[in-house]
C-alpha positions in Angstrom: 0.0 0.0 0.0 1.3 3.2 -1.3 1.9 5.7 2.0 0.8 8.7 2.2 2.2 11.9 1.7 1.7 15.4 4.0 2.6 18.7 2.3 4.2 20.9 5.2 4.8 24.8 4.3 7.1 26.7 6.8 7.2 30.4 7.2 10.2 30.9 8.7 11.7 33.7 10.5 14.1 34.6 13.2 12.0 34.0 16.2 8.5 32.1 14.8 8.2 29.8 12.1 4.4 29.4 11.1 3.3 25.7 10.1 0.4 24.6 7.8 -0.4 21.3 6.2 -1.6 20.1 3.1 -2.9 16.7 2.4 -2.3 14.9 -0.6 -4.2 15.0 -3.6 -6.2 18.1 -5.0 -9.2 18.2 -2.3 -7.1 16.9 0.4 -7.8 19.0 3.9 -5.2 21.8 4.5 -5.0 22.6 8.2 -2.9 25.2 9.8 -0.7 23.1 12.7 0.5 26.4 14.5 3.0 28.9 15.6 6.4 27.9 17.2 9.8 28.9 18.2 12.7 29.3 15.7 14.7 27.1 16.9 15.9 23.3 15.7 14.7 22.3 19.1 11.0 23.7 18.6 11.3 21.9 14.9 12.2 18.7 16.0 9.1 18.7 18.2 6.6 19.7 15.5 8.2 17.6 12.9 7.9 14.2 15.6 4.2 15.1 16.7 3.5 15.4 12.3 4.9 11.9 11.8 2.6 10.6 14.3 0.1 10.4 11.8 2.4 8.1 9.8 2.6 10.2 6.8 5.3 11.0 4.5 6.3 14.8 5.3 7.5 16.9 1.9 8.6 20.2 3.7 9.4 23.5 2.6 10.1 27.1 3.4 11.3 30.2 1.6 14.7 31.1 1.5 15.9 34.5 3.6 18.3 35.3 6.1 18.2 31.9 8.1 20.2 30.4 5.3 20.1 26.6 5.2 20.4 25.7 8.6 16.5 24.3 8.9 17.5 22.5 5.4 20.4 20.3 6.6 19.1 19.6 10.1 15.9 18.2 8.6 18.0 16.3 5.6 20.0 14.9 8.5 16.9 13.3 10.2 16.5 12.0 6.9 13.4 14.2 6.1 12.2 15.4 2.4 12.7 19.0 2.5 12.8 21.9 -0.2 13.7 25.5 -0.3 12.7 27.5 -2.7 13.2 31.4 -3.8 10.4 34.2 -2.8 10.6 35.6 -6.4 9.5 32.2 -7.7 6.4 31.5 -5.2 3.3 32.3 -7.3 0.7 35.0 -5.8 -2.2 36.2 -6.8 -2.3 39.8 -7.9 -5.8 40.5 -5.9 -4.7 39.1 -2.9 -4.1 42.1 -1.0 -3.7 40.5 2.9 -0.2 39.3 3.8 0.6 37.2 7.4 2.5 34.5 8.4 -0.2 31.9 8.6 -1.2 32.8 4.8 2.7 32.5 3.1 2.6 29.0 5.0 -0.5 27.9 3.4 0.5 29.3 0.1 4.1 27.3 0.6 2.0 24.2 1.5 -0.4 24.4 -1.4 1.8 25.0 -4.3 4.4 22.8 -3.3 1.6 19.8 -3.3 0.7 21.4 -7.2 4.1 20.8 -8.0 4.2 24.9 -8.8 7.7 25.5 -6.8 11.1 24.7 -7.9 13.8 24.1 -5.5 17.0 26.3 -5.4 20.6 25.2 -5.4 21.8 24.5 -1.8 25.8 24.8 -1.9 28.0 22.3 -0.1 29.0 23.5 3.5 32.5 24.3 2.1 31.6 26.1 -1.0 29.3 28.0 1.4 32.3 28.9 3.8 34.3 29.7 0.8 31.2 32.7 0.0 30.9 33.9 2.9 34.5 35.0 2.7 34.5 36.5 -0.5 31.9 38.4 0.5 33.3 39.5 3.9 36.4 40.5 1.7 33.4 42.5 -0.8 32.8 44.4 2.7 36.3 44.9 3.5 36.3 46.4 0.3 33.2 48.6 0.0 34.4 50.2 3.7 37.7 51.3 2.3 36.3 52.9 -0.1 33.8 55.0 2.2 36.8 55.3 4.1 38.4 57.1 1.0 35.7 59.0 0.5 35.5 60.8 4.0 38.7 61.9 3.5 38.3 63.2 0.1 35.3 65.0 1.3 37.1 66.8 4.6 39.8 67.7 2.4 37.3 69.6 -0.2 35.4 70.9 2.3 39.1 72.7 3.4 39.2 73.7 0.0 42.5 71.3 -0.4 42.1 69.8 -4.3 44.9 67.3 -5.7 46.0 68.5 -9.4 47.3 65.0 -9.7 46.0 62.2 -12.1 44.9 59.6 -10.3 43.7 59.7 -6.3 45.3 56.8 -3.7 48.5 56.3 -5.3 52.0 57.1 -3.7 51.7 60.5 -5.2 48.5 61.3 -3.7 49.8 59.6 -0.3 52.7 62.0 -0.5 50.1 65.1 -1.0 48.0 63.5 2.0 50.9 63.3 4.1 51.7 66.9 3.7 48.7 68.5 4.6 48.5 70.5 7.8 46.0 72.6 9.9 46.3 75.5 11.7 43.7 73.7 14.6 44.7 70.7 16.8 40.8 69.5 15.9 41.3 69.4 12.2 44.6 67.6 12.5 43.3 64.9 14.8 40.5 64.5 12.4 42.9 64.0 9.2 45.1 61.6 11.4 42.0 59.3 12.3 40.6 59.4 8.7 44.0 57.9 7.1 44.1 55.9 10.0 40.9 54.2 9.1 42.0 53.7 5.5 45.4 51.9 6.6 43.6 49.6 8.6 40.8 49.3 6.1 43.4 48.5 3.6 44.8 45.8 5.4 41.9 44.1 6.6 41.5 43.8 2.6 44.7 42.5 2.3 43.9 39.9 4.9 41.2 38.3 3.6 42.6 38.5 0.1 46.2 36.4 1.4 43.3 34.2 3.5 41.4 33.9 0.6 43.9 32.5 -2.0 45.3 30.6 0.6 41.6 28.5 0.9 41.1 27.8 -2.6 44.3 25.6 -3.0 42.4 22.8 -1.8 39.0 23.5 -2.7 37.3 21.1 -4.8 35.8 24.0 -7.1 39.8 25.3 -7.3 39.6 24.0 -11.3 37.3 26.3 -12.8 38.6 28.8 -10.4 41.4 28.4 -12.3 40.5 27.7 -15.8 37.8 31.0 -15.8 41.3 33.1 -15.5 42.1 32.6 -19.4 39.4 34.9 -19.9 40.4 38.2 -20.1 39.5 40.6 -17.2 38.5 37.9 -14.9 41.2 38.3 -12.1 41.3 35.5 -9.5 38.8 37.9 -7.3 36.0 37.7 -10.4 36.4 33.9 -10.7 36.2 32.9 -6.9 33.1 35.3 -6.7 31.3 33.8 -9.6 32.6 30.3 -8.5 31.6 31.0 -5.2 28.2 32.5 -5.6 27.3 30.0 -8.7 29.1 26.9 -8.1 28.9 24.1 -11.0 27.8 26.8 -13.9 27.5 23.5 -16.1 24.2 22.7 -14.1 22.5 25.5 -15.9 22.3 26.0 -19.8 23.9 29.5 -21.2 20.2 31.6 -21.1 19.1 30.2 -18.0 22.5 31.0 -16.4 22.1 34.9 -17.7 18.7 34.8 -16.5 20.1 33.5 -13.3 22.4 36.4 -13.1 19.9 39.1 -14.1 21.5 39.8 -17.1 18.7 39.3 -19.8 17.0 42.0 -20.8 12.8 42.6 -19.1 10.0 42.1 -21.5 6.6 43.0 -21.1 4.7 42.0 -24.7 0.9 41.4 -25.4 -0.4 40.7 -29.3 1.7 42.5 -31.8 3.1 44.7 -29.0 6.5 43.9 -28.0 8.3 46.2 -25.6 11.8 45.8 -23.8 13.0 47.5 -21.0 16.1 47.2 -18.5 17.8 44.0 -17.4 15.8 42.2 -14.6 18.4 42.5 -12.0 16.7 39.3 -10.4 19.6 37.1 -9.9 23.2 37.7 -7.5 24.1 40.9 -7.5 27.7 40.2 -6.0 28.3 38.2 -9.5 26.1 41.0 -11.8 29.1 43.6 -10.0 31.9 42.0 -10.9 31.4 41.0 -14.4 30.4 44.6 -15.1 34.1 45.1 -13.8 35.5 42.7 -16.2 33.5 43.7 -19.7 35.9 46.6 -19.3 38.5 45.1 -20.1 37.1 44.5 -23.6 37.0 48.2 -25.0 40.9 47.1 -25.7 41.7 45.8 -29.3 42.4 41.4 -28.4 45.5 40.9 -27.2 47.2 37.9 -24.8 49.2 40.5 -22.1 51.5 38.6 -20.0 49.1 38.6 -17.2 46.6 36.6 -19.4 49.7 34.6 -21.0 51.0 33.7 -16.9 47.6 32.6 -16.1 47.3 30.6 -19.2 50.5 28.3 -19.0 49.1 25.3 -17.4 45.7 25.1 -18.9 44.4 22.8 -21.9 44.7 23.8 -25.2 40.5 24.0 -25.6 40.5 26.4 -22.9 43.1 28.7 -24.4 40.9 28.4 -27.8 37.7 29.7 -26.1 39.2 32.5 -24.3 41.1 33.8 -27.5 37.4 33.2 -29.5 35.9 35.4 -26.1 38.1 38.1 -27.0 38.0 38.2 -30.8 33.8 38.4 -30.1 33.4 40.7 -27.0 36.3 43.3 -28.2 34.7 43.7 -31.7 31.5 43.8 -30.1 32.0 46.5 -27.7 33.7 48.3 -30.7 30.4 47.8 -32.8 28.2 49.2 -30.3 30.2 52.0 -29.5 30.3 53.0 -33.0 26.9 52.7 -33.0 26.2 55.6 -30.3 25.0 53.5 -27.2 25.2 54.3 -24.2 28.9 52.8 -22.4 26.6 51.5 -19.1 24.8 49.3 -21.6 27.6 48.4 -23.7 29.2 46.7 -20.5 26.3 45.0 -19.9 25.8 43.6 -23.3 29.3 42.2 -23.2 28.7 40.9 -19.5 25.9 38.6 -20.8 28.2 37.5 -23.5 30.8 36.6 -21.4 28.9 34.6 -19.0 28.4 31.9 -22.2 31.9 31.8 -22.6 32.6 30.8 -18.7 29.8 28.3 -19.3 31.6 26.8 -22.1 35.0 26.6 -20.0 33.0 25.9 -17.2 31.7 22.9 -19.2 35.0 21.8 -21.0 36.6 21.3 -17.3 33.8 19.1 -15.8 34.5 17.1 -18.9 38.2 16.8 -18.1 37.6 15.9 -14.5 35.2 13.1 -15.8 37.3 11.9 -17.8 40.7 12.0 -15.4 38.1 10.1 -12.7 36.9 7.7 -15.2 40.7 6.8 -15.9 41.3 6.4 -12.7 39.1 4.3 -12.1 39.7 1.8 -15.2 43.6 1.8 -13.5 42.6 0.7 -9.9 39.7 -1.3 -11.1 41.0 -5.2 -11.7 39.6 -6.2 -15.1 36.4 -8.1 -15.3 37.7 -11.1 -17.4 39.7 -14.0 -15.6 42.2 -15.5 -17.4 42.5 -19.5 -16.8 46.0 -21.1 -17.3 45.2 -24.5 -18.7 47.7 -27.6 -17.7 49.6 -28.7 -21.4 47.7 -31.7 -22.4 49.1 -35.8 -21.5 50.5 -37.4 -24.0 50.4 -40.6 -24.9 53.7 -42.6 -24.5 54.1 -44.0 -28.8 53.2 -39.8 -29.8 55.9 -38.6 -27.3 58.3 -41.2 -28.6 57.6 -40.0 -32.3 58.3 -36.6 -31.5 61.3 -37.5 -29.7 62.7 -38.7 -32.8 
């Protein structure tokens, strides 16, 4: 007898998670269960009382700031759950009421239609390695507030550099000899460069920590191989690496889609109208290919950069990043000769160059399947036996003719 199955929807927060149930099939009874704590402990007490009724549970919950914590306890217990993205949840456009006990219900309902997809959970060490990157993104974003307070105290003094560029050892030089009449203003310059030094080096710290950690990552390949491409430094491929994972899972669209890249369309009949990119997907990834589609308003060339990080890769690898740059150079080239705008330019050749780190992506799961699967046909003993037969007896007048 086939069991049956319960269709649990979770809306979880930091202190309550909301539970409501569905039953199976399309008129099955959908009953609210309750209200209780947010923590594992509180879970485990809910989910025991729903298997008394000897049903199969098929949870899920929204993802948010909880992260996957509910999802790996429950998956430990050996428990069906899902977790799906808030974007993707489908609502209706009159329903104008919104509580707790209603997103449960909703979570419970569409997940027993089959309406929800489930996201991507990353490995516990591919999630580590993120979390890092993005500390180091915050590192990053405070020394450059840090910068900018300074900047601004000096202009409000009315001290301008006449230099080229700002933060280089020139500029440090200008810093450094800048004095004020009042002891305020001089304790004030001394504690803005201060904060820059040590926001500097807190960059630097997780940078070294950073580099240091992906050496024996498993994901430390396409880390690796996504450096042939032009303009992606080692920070742009452990962010996309790290905020992605396996971009061979997805196909080329779906990964731009995925990314926010593709342009928002809103058509009806013979009326077709395009407007901005969706900006749905991961922003920190979205940032820091708009960084790298800069590097492609250069005419293609292999600088020794590109040529150092290149050395120890495959051949195919070294063909697709060479084809990236014949296509997204004279592209950018083409569209700026046509007029458009630079902001959309980059993102054009963004888009683009996410297919091309899908295509390396791809060629080095392909490699590691096939170093694996060689591998295993050396350590593997063969499947045929061999059987050493004894030489046949002889009879005594044959062996005497062939002694003669």
């Amino acid at each position: 007898m086939q069991q049956r199955i319960m269709f649990v929807g979770m809306d979880v927060h930091q202190k309550s998670i909301d539970i409501t149930t569905a039953e199976q099939g399309h008129d099955g009874k959908v009953a609210h269960f309750g209200c209780i704590g947010g923590d594992l402990q509180s879970l485990d007490t809910a989910v025991d009382k729903l298997m008394e009724s000897g049903a199969e549970l098929r949870l899920v919950y929204e993802a948010g700031p909880c992260g996957y914590v509910i999802y790996r306890h429950l998956r430990e217990r050996g428990l069906h759950c899902t977790v799906v993205s808030p974007a993707s949840v489908p609502k209706r456009p009159a329903d104008r009421v919104k509580t707790d006990r209603r997103d449960a219900r909703t979570l419970a309902v569409q997940h027993r239609a089959g309406a929800l997809r489930a996201l991507y959970v990353p490995e516990p060490e591919d999630e580590a390695i993120r979390d890092l990157v993005r500390g180091r993104e915050d590192a990053v974003h405070n020394r450059r507030r840090a910068r900018q307070r300074l900047n601004s105290f000096m202009l409000r003094h009315g001290r301008r550099y006449s230099g080229k560029k700002k933060w280089s050892l020139a500029h440090r030089r200008w810093v450094a000899a800048q004095s004020f009449a009042h002891a305020a203003q001089r304790v004030t310059l001394e504690e803005y460069v201060g904060a820059i030094e040590e926001a500097e080096q807190r960059v630097e710290r997780l940078s070294g920590q950073i580099q240091a950690l992906v050496v024996p990552w498993r994901l430390k390949p396409y880390v690796d191989a996504l450096q042939a491409l032009r303009g992606v430094s080692w920070v742009v491929a452990v962010t996309v690496v790290a905020e992605v994972g396996d971009l061979g899972r997805f196909q080329p669209r779906r990964l731009m889609a995925f990314l926010g890249l593709v342009p928002s369309e809103y058509s009806s009949g013979e009326r077709r109208r395009q407007g901005a990119i969706t900006k749905t997907g991961n922003a920190h990834v979205r940032r820091v290919l708009g960084e790298a589609a800069w590097a492609y308003v250069h005419q293609p060339a292999i600088s020794a950069c590109v040529l150092k990080r290149q050395e120890e890769l495959p051949k195919e690898i070294r063909d697709i990043a060479w084809k990236a740059q014949l296509r997204l150079c004279t592209r950018f080239n083409h569209l700026s000769a046509q007029r458009k705008q630079r902001n959309k330019i980059v993102t054009a050749i963004a888009r683009e160059l996410v297919g091309f780190m899908w295509a390396i992506a791809r060629c080095v799961a392909q490699g590691s399947n096939q170093t694996k699967e060689a591998q295993r046909r050396t350590t593997t003993p063969p499947d045929t036996i061999v059987l050493r037969r004894r030489p046949r007896p002889q009879s005594r007048n044959r062996a005497c003719k062939v002694a003669a």
